[in-house]
N, C-alpha and C positions, 0 to 999 in steps of 0.2 A: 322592434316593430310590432312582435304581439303585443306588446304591453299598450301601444300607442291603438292598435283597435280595441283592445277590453275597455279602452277607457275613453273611447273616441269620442260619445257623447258628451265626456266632459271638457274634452283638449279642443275639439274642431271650432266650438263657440267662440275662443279666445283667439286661434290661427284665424277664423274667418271677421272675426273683431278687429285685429291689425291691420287686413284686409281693407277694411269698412276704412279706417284710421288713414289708410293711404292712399286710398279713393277719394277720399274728404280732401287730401291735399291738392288731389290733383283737380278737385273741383275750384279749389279757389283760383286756381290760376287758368282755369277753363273760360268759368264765369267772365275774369276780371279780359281774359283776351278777346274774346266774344262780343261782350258791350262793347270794345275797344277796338275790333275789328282789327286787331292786330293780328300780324302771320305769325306760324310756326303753332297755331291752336292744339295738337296733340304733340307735336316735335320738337317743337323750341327747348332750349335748355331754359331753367327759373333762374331769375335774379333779383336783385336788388331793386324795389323800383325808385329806389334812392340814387346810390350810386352803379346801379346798373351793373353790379359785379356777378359773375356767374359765381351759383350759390354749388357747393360741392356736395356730396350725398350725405356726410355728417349730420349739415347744415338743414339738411333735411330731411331727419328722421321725424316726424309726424307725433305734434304734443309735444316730445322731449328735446327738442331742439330749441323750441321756442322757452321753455323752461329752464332748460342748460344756460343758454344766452341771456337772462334775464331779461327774454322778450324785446332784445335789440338784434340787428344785423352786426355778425361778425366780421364785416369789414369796415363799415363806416360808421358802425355803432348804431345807426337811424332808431326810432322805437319800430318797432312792429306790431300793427293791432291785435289787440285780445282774439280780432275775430279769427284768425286762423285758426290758433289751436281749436277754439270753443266749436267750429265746423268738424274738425278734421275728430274733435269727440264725442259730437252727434252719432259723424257717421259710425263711429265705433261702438255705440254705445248699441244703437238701431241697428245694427250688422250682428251685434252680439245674440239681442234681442230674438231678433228673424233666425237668427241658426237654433239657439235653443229650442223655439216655440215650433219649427217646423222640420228640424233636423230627421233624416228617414222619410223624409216625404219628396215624391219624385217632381214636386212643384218646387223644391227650395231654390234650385240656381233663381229659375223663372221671380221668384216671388224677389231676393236680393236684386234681379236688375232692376223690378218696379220700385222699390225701396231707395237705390240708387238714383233712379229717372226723378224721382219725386222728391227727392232731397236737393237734386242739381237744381231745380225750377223753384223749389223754394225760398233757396237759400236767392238767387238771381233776383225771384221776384221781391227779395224782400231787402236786396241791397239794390238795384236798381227799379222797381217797381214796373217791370215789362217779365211777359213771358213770350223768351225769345222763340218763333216758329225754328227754328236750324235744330232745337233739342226736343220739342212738344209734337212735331210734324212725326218726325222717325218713329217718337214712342206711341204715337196714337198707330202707327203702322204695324208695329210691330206686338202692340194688344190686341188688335183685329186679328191677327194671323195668333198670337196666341190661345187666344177665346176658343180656337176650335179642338184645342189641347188639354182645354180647362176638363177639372174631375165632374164638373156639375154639365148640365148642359148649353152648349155654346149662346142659345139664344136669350139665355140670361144674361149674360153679358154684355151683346151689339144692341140687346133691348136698352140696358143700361147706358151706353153708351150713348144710343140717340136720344136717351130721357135727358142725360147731363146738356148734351148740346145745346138740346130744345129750350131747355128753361133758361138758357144768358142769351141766344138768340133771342126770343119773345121777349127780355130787358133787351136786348140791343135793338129792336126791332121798334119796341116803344117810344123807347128813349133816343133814337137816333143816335147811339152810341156814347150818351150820359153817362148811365148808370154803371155799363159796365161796360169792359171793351171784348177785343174778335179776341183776345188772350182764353179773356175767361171761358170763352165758350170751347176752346181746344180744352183746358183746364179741366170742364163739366163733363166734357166727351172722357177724357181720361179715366176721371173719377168712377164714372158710368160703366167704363167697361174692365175697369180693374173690380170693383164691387160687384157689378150685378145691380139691376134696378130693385131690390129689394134690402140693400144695403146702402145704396145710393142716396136715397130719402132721409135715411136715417143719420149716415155721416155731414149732408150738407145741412141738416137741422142743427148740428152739432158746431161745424164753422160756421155758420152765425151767432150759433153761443159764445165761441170763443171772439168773434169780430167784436162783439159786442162786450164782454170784459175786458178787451181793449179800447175800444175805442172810448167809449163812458168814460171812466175814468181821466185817458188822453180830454179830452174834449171840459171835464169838472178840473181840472188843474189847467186847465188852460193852453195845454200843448196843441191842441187841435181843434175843427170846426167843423161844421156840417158840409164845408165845400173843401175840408184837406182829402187829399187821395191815400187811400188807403194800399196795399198789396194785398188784394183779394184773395190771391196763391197764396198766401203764408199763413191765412187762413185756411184754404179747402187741402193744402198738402195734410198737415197735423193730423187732421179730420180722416183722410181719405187711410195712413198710416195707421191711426189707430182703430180702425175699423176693421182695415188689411189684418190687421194681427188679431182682433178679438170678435171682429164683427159676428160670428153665429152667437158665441156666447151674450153679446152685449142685446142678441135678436133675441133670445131664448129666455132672458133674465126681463126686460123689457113684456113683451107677451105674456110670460108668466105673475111680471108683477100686473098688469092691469087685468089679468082673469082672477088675480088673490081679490080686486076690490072692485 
């Protein structure tokens, strides 16, 4: 047990990695019950959605199951999509991530459930292109009430927050609900009050960067058009994650480089 605290900054990363790993599992089958409005959302036993056999705990150990099996169900053999595991090692990967960078700091749980929330919405929006209000409502709830906890001061935050809002309402408001929908603006509020409005600006600069190496491309090969629908979240999640984690630094390297020239 001493040994496991002398060394905790290096062991906790990989225990809260596993963590991340089986969280990830348990989004898939969240997501997939949720769109599907099927019961039993946190209770239900997992199965097959083949032969609908209950799947045993083996069956479902997270990454190494899917690997073990050759990527089939061990009852009916069915294949099983890549997309599991490749979720379930997101979140481990992003779990790893977050412990290391902020391990000793009395924001870590706080910071992993936003990591968690932001992962659920994106992986959702970007496998059914909705961001569902039953996960987006709570977490916008539960950053308000966070924000008053934050180390910086709270009004960076709810400022942030109503900045994110403002700017997909004002598209939703032009556009009668073209450009973007009442998702994104839960989304912007999120974003807002996880960053701060000073971080805010700079992350959504950033998912347009990345919308935009997608879509180009999609649109010069001919997968896409000026009227395909995009997952606006699968964009501003990335964004909002990599901010989470470096945003002062990427503030500080930024301001610095335009006062060098």
């Amino acid at each position: 047990m001493d040994l496991f605290f002398q060394n905790a900054d290096l062991v906790l990363p990989f225990i809260v990695s596993f963590l991340g790993a089986c969280l990830g599992s348990f989004t898939t089958l969240l997501i997939y019950r949720l769109h599907h409005d099927e019961p039993g959302v946190i209770a239900g036993r997992s199965k097959c959605p083949k032969c609908e056999k209950t799947l045993t705990w083996y069956q479902l150990i997270p990454i190494f199951s899917w690997l073990f099996q050759g990527g089939k169900c061990g009852h009916c053999r069915s294949k099983i999509s890549i997309r599991y595991p490749l979720i379930e090692l997101t979140f481990a990967i992003c779990f790893y991530l977050f412990t290391q960078k902020f391990i000793g700091s009395p924001e870590l749980v706080g910071i992993l459930l936003i990591v968690f929330f932001f992962l659920v919405l994106f992986f959702y929006d970007l496998l059914y292109l909705e961001v569902d209000e039953r996960i987006v409502l709570p977490f916008i709830a539960g950053l308000i009430i966070w924000s008053f906890f934050r180390e910086e001061t709270w009004s960076l935050y709810l400022i942030g927050g109503i900045c994110g809002f403002l700017f997909y309402w004002g598209q939703y408001f032009v556009s009668k609900g073209v450009w973007v929908g009442a998702g994104d603006m839960r989304l912007g509020a999120a974003m807002g009050l996880v960053l701060g409005w000073k971080l805010f600006f700079m992350a959504l600069f950033l998912a347009y960067i990345i919308g935009c190496c997608i879509a180009i491309p999609m649109m010069l090969l001919g997968k896409a058009n000026r009227k395909t629908q995009l997952p606006m979240g699968a964009f501003l999640m990335p964004a909002t994650l990599i901010f989470l984690y470096a945003g002062p630094e990427i503030f500080e390297w930024y301001f610095s480089f335009n006062r060098f020239y």
